[in-house]
C-alpha positions in Angstrom: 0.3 -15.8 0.2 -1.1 -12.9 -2.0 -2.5 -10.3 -0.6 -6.2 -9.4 -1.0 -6.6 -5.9 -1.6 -9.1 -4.3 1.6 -12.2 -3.3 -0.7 -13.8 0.0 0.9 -15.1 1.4 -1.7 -18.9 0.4 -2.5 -20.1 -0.5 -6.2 -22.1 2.2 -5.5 -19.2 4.9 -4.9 -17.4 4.0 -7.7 -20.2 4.1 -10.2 -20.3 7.9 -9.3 -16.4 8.4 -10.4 -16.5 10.0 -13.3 -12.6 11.5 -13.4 -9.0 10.3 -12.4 -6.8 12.6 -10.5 -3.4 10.8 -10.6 0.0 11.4 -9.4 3.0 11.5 -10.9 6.0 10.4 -9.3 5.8 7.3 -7.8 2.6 6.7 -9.2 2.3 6.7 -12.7 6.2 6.6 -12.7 9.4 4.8 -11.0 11.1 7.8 -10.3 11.5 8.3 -6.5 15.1 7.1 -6.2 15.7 9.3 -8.5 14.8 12.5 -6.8 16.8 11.3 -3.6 20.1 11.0 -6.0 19.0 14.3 -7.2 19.5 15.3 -3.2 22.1 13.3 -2.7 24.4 15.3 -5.9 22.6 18.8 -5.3 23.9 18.9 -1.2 27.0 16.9 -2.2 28.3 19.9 -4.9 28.0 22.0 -1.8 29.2 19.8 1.0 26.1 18.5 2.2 24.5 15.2 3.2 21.5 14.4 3.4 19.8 14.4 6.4 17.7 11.5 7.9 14.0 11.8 7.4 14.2 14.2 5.0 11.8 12.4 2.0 9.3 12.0 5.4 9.8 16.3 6.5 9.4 17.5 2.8 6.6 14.9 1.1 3.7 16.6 -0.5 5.7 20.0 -0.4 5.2 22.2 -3.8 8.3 22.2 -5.9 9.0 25.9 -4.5 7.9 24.7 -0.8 10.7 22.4 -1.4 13.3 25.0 -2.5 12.4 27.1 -0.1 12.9 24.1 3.1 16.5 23.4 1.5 17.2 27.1 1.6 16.5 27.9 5.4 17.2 24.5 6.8 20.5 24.0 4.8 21.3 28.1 4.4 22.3 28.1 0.4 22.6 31.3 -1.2 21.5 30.5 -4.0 17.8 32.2 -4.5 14.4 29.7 -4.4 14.3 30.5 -8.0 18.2 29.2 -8.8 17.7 25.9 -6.7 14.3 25.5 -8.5 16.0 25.9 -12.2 19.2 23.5 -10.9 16.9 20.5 -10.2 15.2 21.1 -13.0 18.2 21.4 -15.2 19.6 18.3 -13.3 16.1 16.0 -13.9 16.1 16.5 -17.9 19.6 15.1 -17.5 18.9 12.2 -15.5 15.3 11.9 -16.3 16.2 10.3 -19.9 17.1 6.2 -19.8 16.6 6.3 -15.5 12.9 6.5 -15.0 10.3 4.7 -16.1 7.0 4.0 -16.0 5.5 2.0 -13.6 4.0 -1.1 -14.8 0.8 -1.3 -16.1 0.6 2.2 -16.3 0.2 2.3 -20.5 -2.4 -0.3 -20.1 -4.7 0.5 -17.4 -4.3 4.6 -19.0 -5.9 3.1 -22.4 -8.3 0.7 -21.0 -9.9 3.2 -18.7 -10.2 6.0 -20.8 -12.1 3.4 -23.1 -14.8 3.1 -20.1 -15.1 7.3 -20.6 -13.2 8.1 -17.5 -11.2 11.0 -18.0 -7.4 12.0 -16.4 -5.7 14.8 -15.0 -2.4 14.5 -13.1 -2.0 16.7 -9.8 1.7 16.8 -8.6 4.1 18.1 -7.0 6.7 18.4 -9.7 7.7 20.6 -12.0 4.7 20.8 -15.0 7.3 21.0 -17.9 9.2 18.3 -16.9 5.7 16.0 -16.5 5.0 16.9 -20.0 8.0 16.3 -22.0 8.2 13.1 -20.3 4.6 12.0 -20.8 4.8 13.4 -24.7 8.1 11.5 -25.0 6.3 8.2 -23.8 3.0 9.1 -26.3 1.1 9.4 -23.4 0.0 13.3 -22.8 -2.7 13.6 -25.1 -4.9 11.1 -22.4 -4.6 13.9 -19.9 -7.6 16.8 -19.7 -4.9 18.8 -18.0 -1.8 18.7 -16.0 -1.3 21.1 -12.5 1.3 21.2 -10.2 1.1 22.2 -6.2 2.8 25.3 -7.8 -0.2 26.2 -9.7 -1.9 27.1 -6.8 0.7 28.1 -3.7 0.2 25.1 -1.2 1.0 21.8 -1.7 -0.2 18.0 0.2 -2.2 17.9 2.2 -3.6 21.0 1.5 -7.1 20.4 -1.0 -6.0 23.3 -3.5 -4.2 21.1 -6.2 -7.0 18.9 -6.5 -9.9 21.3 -6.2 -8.1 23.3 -8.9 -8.4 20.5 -10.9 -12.0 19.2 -10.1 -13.0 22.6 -11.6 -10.7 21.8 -14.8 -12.4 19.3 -15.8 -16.6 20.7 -14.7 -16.9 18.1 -12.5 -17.7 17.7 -8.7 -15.6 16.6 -6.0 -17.4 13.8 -4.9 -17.5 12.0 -8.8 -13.4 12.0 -8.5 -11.0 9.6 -7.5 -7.7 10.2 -6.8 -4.9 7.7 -6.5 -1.7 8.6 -4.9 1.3 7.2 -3.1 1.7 9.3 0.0 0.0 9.8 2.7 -0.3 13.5 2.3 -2.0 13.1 -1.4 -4.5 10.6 0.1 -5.0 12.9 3.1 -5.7 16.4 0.1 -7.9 14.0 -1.6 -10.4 13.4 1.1 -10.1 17.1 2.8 -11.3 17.6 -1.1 -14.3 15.7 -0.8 -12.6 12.8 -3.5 -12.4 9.5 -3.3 -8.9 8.5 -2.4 -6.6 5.3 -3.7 -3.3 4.8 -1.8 -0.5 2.8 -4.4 2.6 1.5 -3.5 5.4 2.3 -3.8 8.7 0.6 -3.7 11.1 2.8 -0.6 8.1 4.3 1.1 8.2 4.4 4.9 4.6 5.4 5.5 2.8 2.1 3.4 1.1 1.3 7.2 -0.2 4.5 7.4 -0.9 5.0 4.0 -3.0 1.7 4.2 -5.1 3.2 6.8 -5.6 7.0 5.8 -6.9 5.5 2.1 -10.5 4.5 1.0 -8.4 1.9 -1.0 -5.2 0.4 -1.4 -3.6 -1.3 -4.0 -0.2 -3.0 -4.7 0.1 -1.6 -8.8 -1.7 0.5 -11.1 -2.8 -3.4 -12.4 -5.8 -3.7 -9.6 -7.5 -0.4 -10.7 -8.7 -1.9 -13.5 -10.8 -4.4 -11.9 -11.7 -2.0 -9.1 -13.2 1.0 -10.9 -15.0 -1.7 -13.4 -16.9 -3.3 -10.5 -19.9 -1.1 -11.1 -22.3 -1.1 -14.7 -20.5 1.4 -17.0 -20.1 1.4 -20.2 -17.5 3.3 -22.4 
């Protein structure tokens, strides 16, 4: 049977959602498995394996949060700064031909930003790597601006990603709806005062949770459509 998607969100909240805070990985693109390969390679070079639950103890951390976790917990010697520039250089390499985006995601990008909604993506990746990809795939120019957890020194749960971006693009909290596909995103989203949209997302161990902590949750970027046109706007 299919699964009807639990509607929270009143007509009346989403005609006040002016802007789209989105996600990147595992949100606007399949690219999840391959950030755990990218762990698996990174310890392996050095004799490592990778722990259990580690995707659960480091989700929402910045890129440099990150980098900093694997350098206590695993004791590299390697600086934050080195292990930062080796996944980087080892995602442009493996980016390329591996990840893709997730479906709908061209689509439902065009067809809101018809209805006047405008984008900004708030992740926890590395900005230059965000951008090449999204000006390989043609898609960069529908983005008002692009911020990582970085940008600002905390990352999910922590409000400071998506407040910074609020204020990028003059609007208010409250007129902003973000969509993400962790719990920790959902959770910054709401400490933000933003409406917040859980996605799937295939390997997640969380989705029950995620479920719950979201104003909304939907199964592919194919059901926002339909749920940010239920109210009267016009392009």
């Amino acid at each position: 049977m299919k699964r009807q998607p639990r509607v929270i969100l009143r007509e009346a909240d989403i005609n006040t959602i002016k802007g789209i805070i989105f996600d990147f990985d595992g949100t606007l693109v399949d690219s999840m498995p391959l950030w755990k390969e990218i762990d698996r390679l990174f310890l392996e070079q050095r004799g490592l394996t990778v722990p259990f639950g580690l995707a659960t103890e480091i989700a929402g951390f910045s890129f440099t949060e990150t980098a900093r976790y694997f350098k206590d917990y695993f004791g590299l010697k390697e600086s934050v700064k080195e292990i930062k520039a080796q996944w980087k250089a080892m995602s442009r390499d493996l980016y390329p031909g591996k990840v893709k985006l997730k479906p709908g995601c061209r689509e439902i990008l065009e067809a809101l930003y018809r209805k006047g909604y405008r984008f900004s993506i708030g992740s926890s990746n590395e900005k230059e790597v965000i951008c090449e990809f999204l000006e390989q795939e043609k898609l960069l120019h529908f983005f008002h601006s692009v911020k990582t957890s970085c940008d600002v020194g905390r990352g999910k749960p922590y409000p400071d990603l998506f407040l910074s971006l609020a204020e990028a693009l003059c609007m208010k909290p409250e007129t902003i709806c973000v969509v993400d596909d962790i719990v920790e995103g959902v959770q910054a989203a709401k400490r933000a005062g933003m409406k917040a949209v859980g996605i799937y997302d295939e390997g997640y161990g969380k989705r029950k949770l995620l479920e719950k902590e979201a104003d909304h949750y939907i199964m592919s970027l194919y059901e926002l459509l339909p749920l940010l046109c239920l109210g009267d706007r016009s392009p």
